[in-house]
Structure formats: C-alpha cells, structure tokens
C-alpha positions as CSV (number, residue, x, y, z in Angstrom):
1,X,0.0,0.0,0.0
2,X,2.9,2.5,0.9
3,X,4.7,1.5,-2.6
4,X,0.8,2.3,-4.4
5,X,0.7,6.3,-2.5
6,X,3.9,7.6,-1.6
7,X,4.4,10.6,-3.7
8,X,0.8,10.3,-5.3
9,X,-2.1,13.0,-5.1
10,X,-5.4,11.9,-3.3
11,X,-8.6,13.8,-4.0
12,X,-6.2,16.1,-6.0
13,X,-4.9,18.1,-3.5
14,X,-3.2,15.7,-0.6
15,X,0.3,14.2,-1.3
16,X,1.1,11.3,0.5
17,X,4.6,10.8,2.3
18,X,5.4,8.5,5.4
19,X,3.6,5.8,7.1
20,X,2.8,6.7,10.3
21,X,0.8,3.4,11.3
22,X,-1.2,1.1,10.2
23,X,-4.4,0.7,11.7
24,X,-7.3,-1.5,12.1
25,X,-9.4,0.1,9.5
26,X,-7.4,2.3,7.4
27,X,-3.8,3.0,7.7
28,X,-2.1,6.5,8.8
29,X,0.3,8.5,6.6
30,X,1.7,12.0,7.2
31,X,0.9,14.6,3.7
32,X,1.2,17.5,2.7
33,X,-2.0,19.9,1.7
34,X,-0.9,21.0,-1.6
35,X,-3.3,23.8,-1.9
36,X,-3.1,25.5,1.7
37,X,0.7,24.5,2.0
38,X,0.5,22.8,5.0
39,X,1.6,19.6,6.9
40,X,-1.6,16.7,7.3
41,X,-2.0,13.7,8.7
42,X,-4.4,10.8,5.9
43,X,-5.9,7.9,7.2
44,X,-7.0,5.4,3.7
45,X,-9.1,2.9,3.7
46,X,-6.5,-0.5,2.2
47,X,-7.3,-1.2,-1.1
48,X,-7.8,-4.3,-0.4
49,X,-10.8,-3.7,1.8
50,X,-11.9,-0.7,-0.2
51,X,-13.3,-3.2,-3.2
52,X,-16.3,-4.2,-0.5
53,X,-18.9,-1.6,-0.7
54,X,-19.4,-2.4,3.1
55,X,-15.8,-1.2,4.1
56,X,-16.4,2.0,2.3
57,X,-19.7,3.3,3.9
58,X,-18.1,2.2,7.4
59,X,-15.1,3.9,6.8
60,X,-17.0,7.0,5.8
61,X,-19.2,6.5,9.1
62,X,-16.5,6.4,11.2
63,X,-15.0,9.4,9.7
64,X,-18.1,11.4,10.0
65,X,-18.4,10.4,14.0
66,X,-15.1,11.1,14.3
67,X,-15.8,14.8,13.2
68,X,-18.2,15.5,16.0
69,X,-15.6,15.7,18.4
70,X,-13.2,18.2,19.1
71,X,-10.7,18.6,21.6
72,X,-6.8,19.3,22.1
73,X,-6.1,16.0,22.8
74,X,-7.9,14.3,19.9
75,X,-6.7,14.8,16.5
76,X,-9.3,16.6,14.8
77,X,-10.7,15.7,11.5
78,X,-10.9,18.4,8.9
79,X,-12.3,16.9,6.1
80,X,-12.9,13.0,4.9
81,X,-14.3,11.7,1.8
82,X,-13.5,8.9,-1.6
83,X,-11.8,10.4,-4.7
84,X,-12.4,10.3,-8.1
85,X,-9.9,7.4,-8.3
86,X,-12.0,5.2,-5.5
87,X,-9.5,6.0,-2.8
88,X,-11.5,6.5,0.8
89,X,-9.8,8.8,2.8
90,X,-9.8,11.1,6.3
91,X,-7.8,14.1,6.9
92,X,-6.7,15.0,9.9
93,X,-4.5,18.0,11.2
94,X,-0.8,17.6,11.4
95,X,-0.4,14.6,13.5
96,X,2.7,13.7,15.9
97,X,4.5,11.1,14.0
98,X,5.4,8.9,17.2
99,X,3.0,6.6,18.7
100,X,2.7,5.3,22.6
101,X,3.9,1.4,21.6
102,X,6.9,2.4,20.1
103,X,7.8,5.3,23.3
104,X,6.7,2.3,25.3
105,X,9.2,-0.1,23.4
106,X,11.8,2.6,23.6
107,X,11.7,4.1,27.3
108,X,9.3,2.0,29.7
109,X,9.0,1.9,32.2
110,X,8.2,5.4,32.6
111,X,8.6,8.2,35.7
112,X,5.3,8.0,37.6
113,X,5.3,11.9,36.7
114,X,5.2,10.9,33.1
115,X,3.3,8.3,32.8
116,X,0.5,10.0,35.2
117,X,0.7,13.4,32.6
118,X,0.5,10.9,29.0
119,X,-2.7,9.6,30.7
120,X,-4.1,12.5,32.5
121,X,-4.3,14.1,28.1
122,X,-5.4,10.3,27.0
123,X,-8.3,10.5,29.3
124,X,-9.0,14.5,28.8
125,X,-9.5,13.8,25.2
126,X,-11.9,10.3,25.7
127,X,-13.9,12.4,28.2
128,X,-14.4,14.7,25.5
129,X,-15.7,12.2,23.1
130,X,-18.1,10.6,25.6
131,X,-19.8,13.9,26.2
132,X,-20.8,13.3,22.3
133,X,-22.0,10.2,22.8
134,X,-18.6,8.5,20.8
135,X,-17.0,6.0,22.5
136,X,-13.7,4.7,21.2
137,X,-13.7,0.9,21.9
138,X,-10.2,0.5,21.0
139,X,-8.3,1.9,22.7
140,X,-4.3,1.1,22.0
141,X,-0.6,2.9,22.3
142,X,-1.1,2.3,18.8
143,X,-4.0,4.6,18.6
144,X,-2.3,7.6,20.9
145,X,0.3,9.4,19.3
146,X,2.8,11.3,21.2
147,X,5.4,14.1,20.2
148,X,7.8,15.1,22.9
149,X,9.0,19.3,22.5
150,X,11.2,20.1,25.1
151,X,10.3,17.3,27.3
152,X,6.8,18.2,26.9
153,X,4.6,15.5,26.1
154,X,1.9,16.7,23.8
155,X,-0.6,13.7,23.1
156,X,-3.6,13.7,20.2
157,X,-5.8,10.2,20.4
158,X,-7.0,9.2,16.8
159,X,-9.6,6.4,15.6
160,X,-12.6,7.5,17.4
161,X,-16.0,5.6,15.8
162,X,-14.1,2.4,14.4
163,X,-15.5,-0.1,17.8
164,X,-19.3,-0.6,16.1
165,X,-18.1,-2.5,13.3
166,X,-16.1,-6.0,12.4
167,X,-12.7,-5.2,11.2
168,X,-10.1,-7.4,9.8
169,X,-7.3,-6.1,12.1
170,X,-9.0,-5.6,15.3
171,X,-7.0,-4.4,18.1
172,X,-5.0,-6.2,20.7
173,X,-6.6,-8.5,22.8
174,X,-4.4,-7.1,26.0
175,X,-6.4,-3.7,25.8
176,X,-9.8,-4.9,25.5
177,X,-12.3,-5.3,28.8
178,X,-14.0,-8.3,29.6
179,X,-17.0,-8.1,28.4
180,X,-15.5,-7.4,24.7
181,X,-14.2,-10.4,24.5
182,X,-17.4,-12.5,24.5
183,X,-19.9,-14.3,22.4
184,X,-22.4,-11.2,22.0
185,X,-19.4,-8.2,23.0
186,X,-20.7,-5.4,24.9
187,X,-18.3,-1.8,24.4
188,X,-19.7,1.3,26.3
189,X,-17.8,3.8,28.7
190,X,-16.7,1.4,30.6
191,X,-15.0,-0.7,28.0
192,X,-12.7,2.6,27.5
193,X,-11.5,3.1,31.5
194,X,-10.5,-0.2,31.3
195,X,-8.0,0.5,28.0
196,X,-6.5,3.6,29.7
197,X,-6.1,1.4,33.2
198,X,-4.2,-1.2,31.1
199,X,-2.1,1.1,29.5
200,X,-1.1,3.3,32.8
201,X,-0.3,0.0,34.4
202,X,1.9,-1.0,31.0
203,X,3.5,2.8,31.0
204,X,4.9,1.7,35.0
205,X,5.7,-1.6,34.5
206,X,6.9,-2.2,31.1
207,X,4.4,-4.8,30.3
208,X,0.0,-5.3,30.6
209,X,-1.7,-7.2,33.4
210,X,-2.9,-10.0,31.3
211,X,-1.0,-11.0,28.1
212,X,-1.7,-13.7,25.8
213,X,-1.6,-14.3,21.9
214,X,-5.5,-14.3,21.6
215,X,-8.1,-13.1,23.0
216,X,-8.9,-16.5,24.5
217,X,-5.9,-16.5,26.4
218,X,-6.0,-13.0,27.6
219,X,-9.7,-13.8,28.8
220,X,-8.3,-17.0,31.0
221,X,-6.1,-15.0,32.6
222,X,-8.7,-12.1,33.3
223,X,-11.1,-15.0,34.7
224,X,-8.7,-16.7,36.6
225,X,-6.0,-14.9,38.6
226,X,-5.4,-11.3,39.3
227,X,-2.7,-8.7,38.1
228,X,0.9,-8.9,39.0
229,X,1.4,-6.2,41.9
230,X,3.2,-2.8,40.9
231,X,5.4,-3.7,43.9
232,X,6.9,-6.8,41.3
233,X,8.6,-4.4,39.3
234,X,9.3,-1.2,41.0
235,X,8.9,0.5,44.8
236,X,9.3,4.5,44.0
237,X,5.5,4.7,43.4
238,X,2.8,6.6,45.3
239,X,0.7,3.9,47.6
240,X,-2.5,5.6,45.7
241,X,-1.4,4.8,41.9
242,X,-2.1,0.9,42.0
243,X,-5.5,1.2,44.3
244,X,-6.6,3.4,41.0
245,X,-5.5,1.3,38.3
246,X,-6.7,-1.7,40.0
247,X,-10.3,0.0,39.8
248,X,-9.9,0.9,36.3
249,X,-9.1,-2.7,35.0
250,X,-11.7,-4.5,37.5
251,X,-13.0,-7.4,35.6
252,X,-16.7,-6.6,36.2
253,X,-17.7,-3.7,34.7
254,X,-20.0,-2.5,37.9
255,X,-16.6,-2.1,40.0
256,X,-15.0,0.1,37.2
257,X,-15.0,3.7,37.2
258,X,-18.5,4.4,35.2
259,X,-16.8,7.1,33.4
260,X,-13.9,8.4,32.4
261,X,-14.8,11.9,33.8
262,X,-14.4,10.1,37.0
263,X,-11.2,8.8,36.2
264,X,-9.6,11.5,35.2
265,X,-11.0,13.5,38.5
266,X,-9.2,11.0,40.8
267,X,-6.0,11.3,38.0
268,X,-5.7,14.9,39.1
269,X,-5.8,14.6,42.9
270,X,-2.9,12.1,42.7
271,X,-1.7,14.8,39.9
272,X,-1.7,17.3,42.9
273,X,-0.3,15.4,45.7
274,X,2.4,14.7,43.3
275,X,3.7,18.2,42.8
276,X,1.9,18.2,39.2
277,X,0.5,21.3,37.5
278,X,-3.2,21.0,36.4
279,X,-4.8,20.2,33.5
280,X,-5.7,23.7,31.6
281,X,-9.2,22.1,31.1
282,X,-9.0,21.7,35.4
283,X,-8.3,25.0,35.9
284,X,-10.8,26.7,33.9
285,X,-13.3,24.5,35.0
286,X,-12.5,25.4,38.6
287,X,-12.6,28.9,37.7
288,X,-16.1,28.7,36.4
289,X,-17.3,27.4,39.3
290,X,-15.9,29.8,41.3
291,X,-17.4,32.4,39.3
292,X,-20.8,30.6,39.6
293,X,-20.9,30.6,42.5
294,X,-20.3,34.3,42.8
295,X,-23.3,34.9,40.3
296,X,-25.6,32.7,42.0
297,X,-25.3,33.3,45.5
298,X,-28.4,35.0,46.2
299,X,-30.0,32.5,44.1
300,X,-28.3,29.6,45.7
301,X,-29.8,31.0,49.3
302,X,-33.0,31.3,48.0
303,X,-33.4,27.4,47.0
304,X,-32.1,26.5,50.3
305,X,-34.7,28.4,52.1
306,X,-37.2,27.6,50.2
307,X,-36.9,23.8,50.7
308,X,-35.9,24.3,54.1
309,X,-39.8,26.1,54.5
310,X,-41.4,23.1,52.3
311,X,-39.8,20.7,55.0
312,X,-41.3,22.6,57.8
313,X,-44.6,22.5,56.4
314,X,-44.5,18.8,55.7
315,X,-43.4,18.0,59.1
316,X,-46.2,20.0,60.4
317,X,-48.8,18.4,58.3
318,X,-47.7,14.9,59.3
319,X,-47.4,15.7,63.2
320,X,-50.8,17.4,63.3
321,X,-53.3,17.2,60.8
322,X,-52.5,12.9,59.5
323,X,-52.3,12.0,63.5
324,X,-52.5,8.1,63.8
325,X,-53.8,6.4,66.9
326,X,-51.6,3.7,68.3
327,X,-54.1,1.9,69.5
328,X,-56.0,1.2,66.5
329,X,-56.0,-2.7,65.9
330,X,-55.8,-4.0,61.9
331,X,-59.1,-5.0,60.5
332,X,-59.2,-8.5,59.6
333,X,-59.8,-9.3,56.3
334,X,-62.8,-10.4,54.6
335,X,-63.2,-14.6,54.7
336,X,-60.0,-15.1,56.6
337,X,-60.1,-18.3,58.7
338,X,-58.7,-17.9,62.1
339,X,-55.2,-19.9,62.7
340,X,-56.0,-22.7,65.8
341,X,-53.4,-25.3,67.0
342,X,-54.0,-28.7,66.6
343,X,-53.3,-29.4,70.5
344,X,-53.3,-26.1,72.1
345,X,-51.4,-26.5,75.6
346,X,-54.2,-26.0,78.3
347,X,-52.3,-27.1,81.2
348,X,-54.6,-29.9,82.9
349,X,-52.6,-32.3,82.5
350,X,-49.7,-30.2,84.4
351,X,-51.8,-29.2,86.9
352,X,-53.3,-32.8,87.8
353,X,-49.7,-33.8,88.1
354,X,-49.0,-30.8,90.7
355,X,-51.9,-32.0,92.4
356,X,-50.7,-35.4,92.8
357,X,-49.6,-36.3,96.9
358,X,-45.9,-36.7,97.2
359,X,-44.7,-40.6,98.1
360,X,-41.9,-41.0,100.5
361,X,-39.7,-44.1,99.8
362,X,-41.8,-46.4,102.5
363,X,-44.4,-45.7,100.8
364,X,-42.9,-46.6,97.4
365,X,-42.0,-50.0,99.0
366,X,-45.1,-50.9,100.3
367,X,-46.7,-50.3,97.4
368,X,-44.7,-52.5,95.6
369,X,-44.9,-55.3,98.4
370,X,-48.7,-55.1,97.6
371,X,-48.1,-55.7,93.9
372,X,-46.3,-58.8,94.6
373,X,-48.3,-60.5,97.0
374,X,-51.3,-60.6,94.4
375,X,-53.3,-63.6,94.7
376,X,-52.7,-66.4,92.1
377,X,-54.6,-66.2,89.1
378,X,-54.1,-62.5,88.5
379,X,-52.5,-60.5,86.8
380,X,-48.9,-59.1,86.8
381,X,-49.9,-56.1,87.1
382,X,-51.6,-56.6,90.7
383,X,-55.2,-55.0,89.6
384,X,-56.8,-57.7,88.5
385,X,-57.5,-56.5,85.0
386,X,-58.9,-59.0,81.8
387,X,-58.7,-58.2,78.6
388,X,-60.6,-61.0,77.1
389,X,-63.6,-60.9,79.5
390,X,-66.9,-59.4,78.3
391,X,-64.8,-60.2,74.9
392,X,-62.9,-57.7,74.8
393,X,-61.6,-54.4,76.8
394,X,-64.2,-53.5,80.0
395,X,-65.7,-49.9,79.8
396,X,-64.3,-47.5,81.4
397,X,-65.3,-47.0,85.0
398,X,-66.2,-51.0,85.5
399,X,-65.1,-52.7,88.6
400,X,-61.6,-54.6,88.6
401,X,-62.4,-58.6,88.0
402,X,-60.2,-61.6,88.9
403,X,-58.4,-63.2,85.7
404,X,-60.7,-65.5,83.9
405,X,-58.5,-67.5,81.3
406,X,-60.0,-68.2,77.7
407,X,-61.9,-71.2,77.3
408,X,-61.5,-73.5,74.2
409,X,-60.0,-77.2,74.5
410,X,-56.2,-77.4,75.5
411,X,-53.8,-79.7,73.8
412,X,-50.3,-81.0,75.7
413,X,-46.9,-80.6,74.9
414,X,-44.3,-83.3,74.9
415,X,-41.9,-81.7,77.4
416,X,-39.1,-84.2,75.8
417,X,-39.9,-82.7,72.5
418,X,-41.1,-79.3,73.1
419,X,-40.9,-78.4,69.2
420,X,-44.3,-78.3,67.8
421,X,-42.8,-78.2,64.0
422,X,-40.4,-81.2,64.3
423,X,-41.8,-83.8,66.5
424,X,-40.5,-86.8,67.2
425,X,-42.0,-90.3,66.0
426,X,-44.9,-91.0,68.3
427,X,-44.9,-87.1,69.4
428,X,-47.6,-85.2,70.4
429,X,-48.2,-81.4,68.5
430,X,-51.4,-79.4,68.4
431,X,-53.1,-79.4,65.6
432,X,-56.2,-76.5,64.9
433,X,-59.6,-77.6,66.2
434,X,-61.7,-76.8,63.0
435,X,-64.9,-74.8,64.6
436,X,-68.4,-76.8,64.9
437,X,-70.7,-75.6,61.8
438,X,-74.0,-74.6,63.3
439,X,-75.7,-74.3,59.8
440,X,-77.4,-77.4,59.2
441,X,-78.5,-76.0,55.7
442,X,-74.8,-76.0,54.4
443,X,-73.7,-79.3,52.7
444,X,-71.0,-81.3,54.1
445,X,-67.6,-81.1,52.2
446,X,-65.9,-84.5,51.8
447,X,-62.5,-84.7,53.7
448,X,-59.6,-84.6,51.5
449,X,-57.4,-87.2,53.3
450,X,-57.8,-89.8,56.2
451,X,-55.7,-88.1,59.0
452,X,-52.6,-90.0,59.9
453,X,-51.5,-91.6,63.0
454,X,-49.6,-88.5,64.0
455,X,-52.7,-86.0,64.3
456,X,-55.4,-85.5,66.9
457,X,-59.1,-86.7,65.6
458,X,-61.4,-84.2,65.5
459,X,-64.3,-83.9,67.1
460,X,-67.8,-82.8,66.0
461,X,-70.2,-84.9,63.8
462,X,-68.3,-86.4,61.1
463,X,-69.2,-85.6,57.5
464,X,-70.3,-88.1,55.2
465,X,-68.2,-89.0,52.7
466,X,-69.1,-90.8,49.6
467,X,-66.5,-94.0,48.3
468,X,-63.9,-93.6,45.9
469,X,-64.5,-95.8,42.7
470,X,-61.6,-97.6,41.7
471,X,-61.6,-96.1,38.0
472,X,-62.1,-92.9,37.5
473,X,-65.4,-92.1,35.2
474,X,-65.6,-90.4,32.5
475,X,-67.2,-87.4,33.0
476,X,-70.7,-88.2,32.0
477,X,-73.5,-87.8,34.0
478,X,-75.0,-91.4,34.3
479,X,-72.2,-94.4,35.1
480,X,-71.9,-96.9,32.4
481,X,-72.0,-100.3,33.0
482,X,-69.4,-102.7,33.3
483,X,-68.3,-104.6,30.3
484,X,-69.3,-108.5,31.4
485,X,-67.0,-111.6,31.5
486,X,-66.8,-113.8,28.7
487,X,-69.7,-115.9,28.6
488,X,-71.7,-114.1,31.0
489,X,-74.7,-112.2,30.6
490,X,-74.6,-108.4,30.6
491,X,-76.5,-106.6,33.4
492,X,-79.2,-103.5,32.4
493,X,-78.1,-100.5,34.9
494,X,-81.1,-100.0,37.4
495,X,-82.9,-96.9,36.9
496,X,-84.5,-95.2,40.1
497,X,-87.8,-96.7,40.8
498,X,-87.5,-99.8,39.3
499,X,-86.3,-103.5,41.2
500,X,-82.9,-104.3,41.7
501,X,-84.5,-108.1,41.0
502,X,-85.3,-107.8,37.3
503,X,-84.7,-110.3,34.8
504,X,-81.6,-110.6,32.7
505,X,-81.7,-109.8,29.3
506,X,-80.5,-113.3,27.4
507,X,-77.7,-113.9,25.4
C-alpha cells in the first residue's frame, strides 16, 4: 500500500509521504496539503478492503463520527471523503509522527510523573468524546500518538467511531475489557476506562496485566488470577497509583470507574499530591465554578430556604393534621379463617400432676410389696385387669375382676420334645380344632385325606363322605355299566324306581 501512494495525489490536493501506522481500518500517513501548504496527517481505507462496498460506507461513518468531536487531545478531523480514483480517505491536522507502543518499546518503564501526565491528556481527550455520545472501543498505544517538545509531552488520540463494526485487524486482545471479549461483545464507557487502566499500568511496568496471543488466552487470565502487583517491578510509586488502576481494570464492569470523567477526577488529585501542575481544562473548570458561584449566591440562598420552609410545612402536616392512633387494631380481612393449634397447651394435665400427693420411699416399698403379694390367678400387674372378659376391653369405669383365662380345648406338649414343628415319631403337636358348623343347611364337604397316625381326631359330627371308585369315570352324567365276562350275561343298569330283581336280558 505504501509502494501504491507515496508521492501520489489523493482527492487532487493531498500528497502522500510517510507511514505513520497502520491501523485497524485504514492506515495513517503524514501529507502534505498541496493547496493550503500545509503539513496533514491521511488515514485510507486499504485497497484491499476498499473493493467491498461495506468497508467504504463504514469507513465514511467512522470518519463522519469522528468529526463530532473536538478537543486538544484528539486529532481533529478536517475533512474525509473517496476520490475520483476510489481511494476513501480522512484528513486529519498535522499529526505527531510517534505513537505510545513504540515510546513504550523505547523508554518504559516510565517516571510515575510521566506516565501520570500521558494519561491524564489520554483521558482528557476520551472524556471529550463521551460527552458526544462517541465511545472509542479500541483503545491502543497504537491509537495515541505522542510528540515530545522540550520534554513536553503533547498527546492527540486518533480512531474514534471504528468499535461498532467488524474489522479485519482488530486491536489487541491485552487492551480490551471483559465483556469485549465474549460471544455477544458489549463496548460502552466502561470498556474505554479499562483501556486507559491497562495502558497506565503497562506505561509503570513495562508490560499489561494480562497478556496472551488471543483473546482467548487474555480472557483466562482475566477470569482466573489477578494482576501482578506494581510492587513486582518497582517500589518508588505513590501507595494511591495501584489502588486506581486496579479500579480501572476490574474485571466486572460495575466495580469500574463508570466514566472516564471520574477517572480523570481522581488522576488529578494524585496529579496534585504529586507536585503536578493541572490540567488547563481543570483550571478553567474550577474557575467557572468559582465564578458561579459568585453569580448565583443569592439565588443559591433562595433554594435552600425555600426547601428548608417546604420541610417545615410537611413535618407540620404529618405531626398534626394525618395523627394516627396507636391503639388502632388491623381490621381482619374479609373470609379469613382464624389460625387454631391442633393441640393447644391448656395445662390440665400439668396441673393434675402438681396435684398429685408426694410418696416418700416407705411408701414406694409398700406399694410395691402389695403388687407382689397378688393372689394367684391375676395379673402381673396386681389389679386384676382382663382383657378377654366381656370379649374384649371392659368400659371405662367398670369394677376390677379376677383373671378369667380363655376357654376352648387345651392340647399338651411333649416336654421331651417341646418343638411343635419337628416332632419326634410318636410325638404329640397341636393341631387347629376346625370350629363346629352350626348351619345345618350347608352341605357337608368330603375330607380330602384320612388323618394320619400323627394328628389328633377331630371332634364334632363327622361328614359323610361318599367311596372312591376304583376307575375314574368319565365325566358323563349317568355311570356306564361294566363290560361282562366272557360268557356271561350283561347286566341292564337299574334306573330309580325300578327293582334291583329284574330279569336278565338273554344272550
């Protein structure tokens, strides 16, 4: 690109001469305005970017947002435009041709003096840009150029209105905040404190906080551990300089410094307790306050009286005419159900326990002499208390009765062979004593099996039980008859009503 335009004319009128930088939209080049005769500073859109209609109306966007701003610290844009030949370019005014990375590569790290004026103009001229609603967004030492007259720093910031769009150089991962660096990048105020901390902490130490080769890596480190002390490099600096930079590179963007106006406020108290002159932009702002304040002084007492009467009167509409009675009890509201313990604690059963007489320990023993000398047949528990009389528990309040055991029939146990599941041969084991059927209407049920040696017979009527044919039938309702023996006459099957005594069909 420097080959294509050194020496050649753009827009007729601007003669290209050094490169200054190269940036990430367009690339900087000191010129020479042939018509007013003076030194310029171009920025042109690469050639290589400038055959994509898209790059040109950016570039000429930029430029155009770029000439809202003016300040002494920003290099002010004078006119901006794309030539008859399709060349996009800026212009700029005569532009310092030395920028903060290579002062940085040169002569870091810097006197905290030095370093604290470079940033004190960096932020003046950002400050200025944000009260146009312009926010950088890329913020470099590429982008700050610096000339030194008399070892007087005098420092212009350039590429204002480049952050809102992709670019194919973009800056350096080092400088950019946090929240920059992610899927859906956010860039506000913000976004530019954070630049200027990283690049007053690389100004004292000679190197950023958080390097890497990507933005990935840069963002690990940001994430994961904090910035190398000051104290790692050098010891001659004022105990407030870190405490500020460390709140202009916090990694969430709520602990920053909101603005840089803010920044730059704090800047020039440590620019003060250092010795340092202030900012020209300080001191007239100081004096205009002081001569407001002159102006409005009468002005200034009036407000303060009035609002010290409206206070009066509220106070003395609250205290007298709104008075509330204490004693007023909320009103409960409409359908509410009132809130009941399940058990609430009435204290009978506390008090019928205080009531109780106190036993000495005779007493205790003769009661319990009582207990054991129950009669036999009782129970345990010396009161005479049955469960299974009356068939079941007696109603509260009924005399105490003498034990009455259950009746039903009582089977013995071999004391040899107390096991009632594995008894010996010719043992003895209960066996259940199937209950007496008092319905005479219900059928008897044949018993499956003769009972055994072993178990007890039972007693009761016996069922009948009909005999067990030696074949089994088919099932058919009538029995066939038998098939007779050879030479034998066949039998006709007897039919009810008819005599067993019937003759005998013949042969």
């Amino acid at each position: 690109m420097l080959n294509d335009l050194e020496g050649k004319l753009v827009a007729d009128k601007y003669r290209i001469q050094d490169l200054i930088r190269e940036g990430e939209s367009g690339d900087l080049y000191s010129a020479h305005h042939e018509v007013l005769d003076r030194p310029v500073t171009v920025k042109i859109l690469p050639s290589a970017l400038a055959i994509d209609e898209r790059w040109v109306k950016g570039f000429i966007a930029e430029a155009r947002s770029a000439s809202a701003v003016s300040h002494p610290n920003v290099l002010n844009l004078t006119d901006f435009g794309t030539d008859a030949k399709g060349v996009s370019y800026a212009v700029f005014e005569n532009a310092p041709e030395q920028t903060l990375r290579q002062l940085i590569s040169a002569e870091a790290p810097f006197d905290e003096k030095r370093a604290l004026d470079i940033l004190r103009q960096i932020a003046a001229g950002v400050s200025a840009a944000h009260e146009k609603k312009v926010v950088h967004g890329a913020l470099t030492p590429e982008n700050v150029l610096v000339s030194a007259d008399n070892d007087i720093d005098t420092v212009k910031v350039v590429g204002f209105g480049a952050y809102n769009k992709t670019v194919a150089r973009g800056p350096a991962p080092q400088y950019l905040a946090p929240e920059q660096s992610t899927g859906f990048p956010v860039t506000d105020e913000r976004s530019d404190v954070y630049a200027l901390g990283v690049m007053f902490y690389e100004m004292l130490a000679g190197e950023v906080p958080f390097n890497g080769a990507t933005a990935a890596q840069v963002a690990a480190k940001q994430n994961s551990e904090p910035p190398p002390p000051l104290s790692a490099f050098r010891d001659d600096l004022h105990p407030e300089v870190e405490p500020i930079i460390l709140s202009a590179i916090a990694i969430d963007p709520d602990r920053r410094y909101q603005t840089v106006t803010a920044f730059a406020e704090d800047l020039e108290i440590l620019s003060g307790r250092l010795g340092m002159p202030l900012q020209p932009a300080s001191i007239e702002a100081a004096a205009a306050a002081a001569g407001g304040q002159k102006r409005n002084l009468w002005q200034t007492a009036f407000i303060g009286l009035a609002g010290i009467s409206l206070l009066a009167a509220a106070l003395v509409y609250l205290t007298s005419v709104r008075q509330t009675d204490a004693t007023a009890q909320l009103q409960p509201e409409v359908g509410y159900l009132p809130v009941q313990p399940i058990g609430p604690a009435t204290g009978a059963q506390e008090e019928s326990l205080a009531k109780l007489p106190t036993m000495t320990e005779a007493e205790i023993m003769a009661s319990s002499a009582a207990m054991m000398e129950q009669p036999p047949g009782t129970l345990p528990g010396g009161d005479g208390y049955n469960p299974w009389a009356n068939g079941g528990a007696p109603p509260p309040g009924a005399p105490l009765q003498q034990y009455v055991p259950p009746g039903g029939q009582v089977y013995q146990i071999d004391p040899n062979n107390p096991s009632q599941f594995m008894p010996a041969d010719g043992g003895v084991i209960l066996v259940p004593v199937p209950v007496t059927n008092t319905n005479t209407a219900a059928k008897p049920q044949p018993s499956p099996k003769t009972p055994t040696a072993n178990s007890a017979a039972p007693t009761g009527p016996e069922p009948k039980t009909t005999p067990k044919p030696l074949a089994t039938p088919p099932p058919k309702v009538e029995k066939p008859a038998e098939k007779p023996a050879k030479g034998k006459p066949a039998e006709k099957p007897v039919k009810n009503g008819e005599d067993e005594t019937s003759d005998v069909a013949s042969s």
